[in-house]
C-alpha positions in Angstrom: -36.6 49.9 -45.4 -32.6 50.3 -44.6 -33.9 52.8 -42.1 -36.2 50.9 -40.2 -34.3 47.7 -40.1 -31.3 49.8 -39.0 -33.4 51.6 -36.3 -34.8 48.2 -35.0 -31.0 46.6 -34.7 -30.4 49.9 -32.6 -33.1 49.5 -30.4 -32.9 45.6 -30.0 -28.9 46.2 -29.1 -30.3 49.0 -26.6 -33.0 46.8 -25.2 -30.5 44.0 -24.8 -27.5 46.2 -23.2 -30.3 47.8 -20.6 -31.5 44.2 -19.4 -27.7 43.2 -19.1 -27.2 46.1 -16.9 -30.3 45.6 -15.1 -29.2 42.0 -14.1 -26.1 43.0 -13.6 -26.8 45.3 -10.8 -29.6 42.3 -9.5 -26.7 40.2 -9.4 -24.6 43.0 -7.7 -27.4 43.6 -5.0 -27.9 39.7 -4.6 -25.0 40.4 -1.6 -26.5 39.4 1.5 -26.2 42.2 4.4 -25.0 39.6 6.7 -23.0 36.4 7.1 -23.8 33.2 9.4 -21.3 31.2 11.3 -22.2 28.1 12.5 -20.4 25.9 15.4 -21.1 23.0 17.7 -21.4 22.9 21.4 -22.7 25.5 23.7 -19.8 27.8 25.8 -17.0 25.2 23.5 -17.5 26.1 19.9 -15.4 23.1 19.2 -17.4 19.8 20.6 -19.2 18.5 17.9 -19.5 14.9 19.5 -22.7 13.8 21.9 -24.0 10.6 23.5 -26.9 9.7 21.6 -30.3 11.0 23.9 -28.1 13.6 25.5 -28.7 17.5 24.7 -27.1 18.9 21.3 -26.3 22.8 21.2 -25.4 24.6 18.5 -24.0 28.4 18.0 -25.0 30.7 15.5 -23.1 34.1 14.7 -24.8 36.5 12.7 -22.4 39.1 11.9 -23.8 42.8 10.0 -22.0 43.2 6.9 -23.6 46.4 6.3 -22.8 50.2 7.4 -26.7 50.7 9.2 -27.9 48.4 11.6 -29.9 45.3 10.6 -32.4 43.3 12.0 -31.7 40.0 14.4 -34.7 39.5 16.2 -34.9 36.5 17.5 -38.0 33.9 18.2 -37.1 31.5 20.8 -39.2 28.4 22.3 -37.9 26.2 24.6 -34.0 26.4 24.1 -34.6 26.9 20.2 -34.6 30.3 18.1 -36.9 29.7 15.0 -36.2 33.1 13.2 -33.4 30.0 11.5 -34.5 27.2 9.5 -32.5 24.2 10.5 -31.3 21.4 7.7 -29.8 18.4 10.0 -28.7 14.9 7.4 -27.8 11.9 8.6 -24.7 10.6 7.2 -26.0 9.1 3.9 -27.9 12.8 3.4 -30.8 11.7 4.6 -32.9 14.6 6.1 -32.7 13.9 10.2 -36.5 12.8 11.9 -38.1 15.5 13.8 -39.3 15.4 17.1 -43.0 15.9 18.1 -44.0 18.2 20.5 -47.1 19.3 22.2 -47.8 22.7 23.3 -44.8 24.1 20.9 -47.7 27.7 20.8 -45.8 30.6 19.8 -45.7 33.9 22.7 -45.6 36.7 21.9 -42.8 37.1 24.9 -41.2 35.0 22.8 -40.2 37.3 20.3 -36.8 39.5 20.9 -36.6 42.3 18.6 -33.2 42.8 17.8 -30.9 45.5 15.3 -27.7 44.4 15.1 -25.2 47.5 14.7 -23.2 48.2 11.1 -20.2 45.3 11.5 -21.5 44.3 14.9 -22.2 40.4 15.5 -24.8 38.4 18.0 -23.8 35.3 19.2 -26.8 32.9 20.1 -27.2 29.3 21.3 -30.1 27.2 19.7 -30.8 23.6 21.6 -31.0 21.8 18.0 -31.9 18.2 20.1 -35.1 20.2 21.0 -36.4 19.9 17.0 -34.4 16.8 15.4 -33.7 13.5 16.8 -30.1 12.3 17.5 -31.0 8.9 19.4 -28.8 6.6 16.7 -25.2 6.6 17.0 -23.5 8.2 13.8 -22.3 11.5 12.0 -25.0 14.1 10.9 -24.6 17.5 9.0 -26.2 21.0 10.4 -26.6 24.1 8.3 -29.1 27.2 9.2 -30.1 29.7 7.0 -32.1 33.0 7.3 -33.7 34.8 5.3 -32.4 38.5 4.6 -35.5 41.0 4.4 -33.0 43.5 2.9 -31.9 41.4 0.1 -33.9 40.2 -2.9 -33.1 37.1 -5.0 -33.5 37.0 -8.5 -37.1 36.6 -8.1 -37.8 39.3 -5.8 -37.9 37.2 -2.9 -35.7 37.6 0.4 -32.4 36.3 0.0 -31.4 33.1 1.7 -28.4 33.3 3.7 -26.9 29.9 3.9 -24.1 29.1 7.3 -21.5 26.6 6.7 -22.5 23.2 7.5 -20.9 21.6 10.9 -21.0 17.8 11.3 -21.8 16.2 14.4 -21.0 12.8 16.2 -23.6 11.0 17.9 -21.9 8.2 20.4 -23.7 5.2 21.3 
């Protein structure tokens, strides 16, 4: 009986000390293979104030963080690249209204496929006015993510690659 109870502490240690190693390298791999960098304004990185109604640009930098090419293709519509997802707050973190648009069909001339070279970046301008509404005066907080086909999460899922978050001032 010493036997078998000795035998089954050996393989329950074993068991345990292969799952700790196996999350340990999911953990490891949970690195994304590239960063995001977000700004405000269009050619000056640095405006982040707007009259309320007028056009709001953003930049987005995708840099490779890898040592093979990655891909950045890009799915634009009207002034806006929808390979991001967009999370624009109001002040009091309220998530920013929408706009409505007709005839928002996706192209397929649309789509840009893109590999971005091992430690190579792409710079790209998305017209964020296009998608939320900045008609009242006040601050609001941008952040894009992407998600990271290379990259799984704990779940097995595509990894979320989160960009800073860069706050905006809408003028009256």
């Amino acid at each position: 009986m010493r036997d078998f109870r000795a035998a089954l502490r050996s393989l329950l240690v074993a068991g345990a000390l292969t799952a700790l190693s196996s999350s340990t390298s999911l953990a490891q791999n949970a690195a994304p293979s590239f960063t995001l960098t977000l700004s405000g304004g269009l050619r000056d990185k640095s405006i982040t104030e707007f009259r309320a109604g007028s056009t709001v640009w953003i930049t987005i930098i995708q840099k490779n963080l890898t040592s093979h090419p990655i891909d950045c293709t890009e799915i634009t519509k009207n002034g806006v690249d929808s390979s991001y997802r967009y999370d624009v707050r109001d002040e009091d973190g309220n998530v920013t209204e929408k706009l409505v648009r007709s005839h928002m069909e996706l192209d397929p001339a649309d789509i840009h496929p893109c590999n971005l070279a091992a430690g190579e970046s792409l710079t790209g301008e998305t017209q964020i006015s296009r998608v939320y509404k900045f008609d009242r005066p006040g601050k609001y907080v941008i952040q894009v993510s992407r998600f990271d086909p290379d990259v799984k999460d704990d779940e097995g899922n595509p990894l979320k690659v989160l960009s800073n978050t860069v706050t905006i001032t809408i003028a009256g």
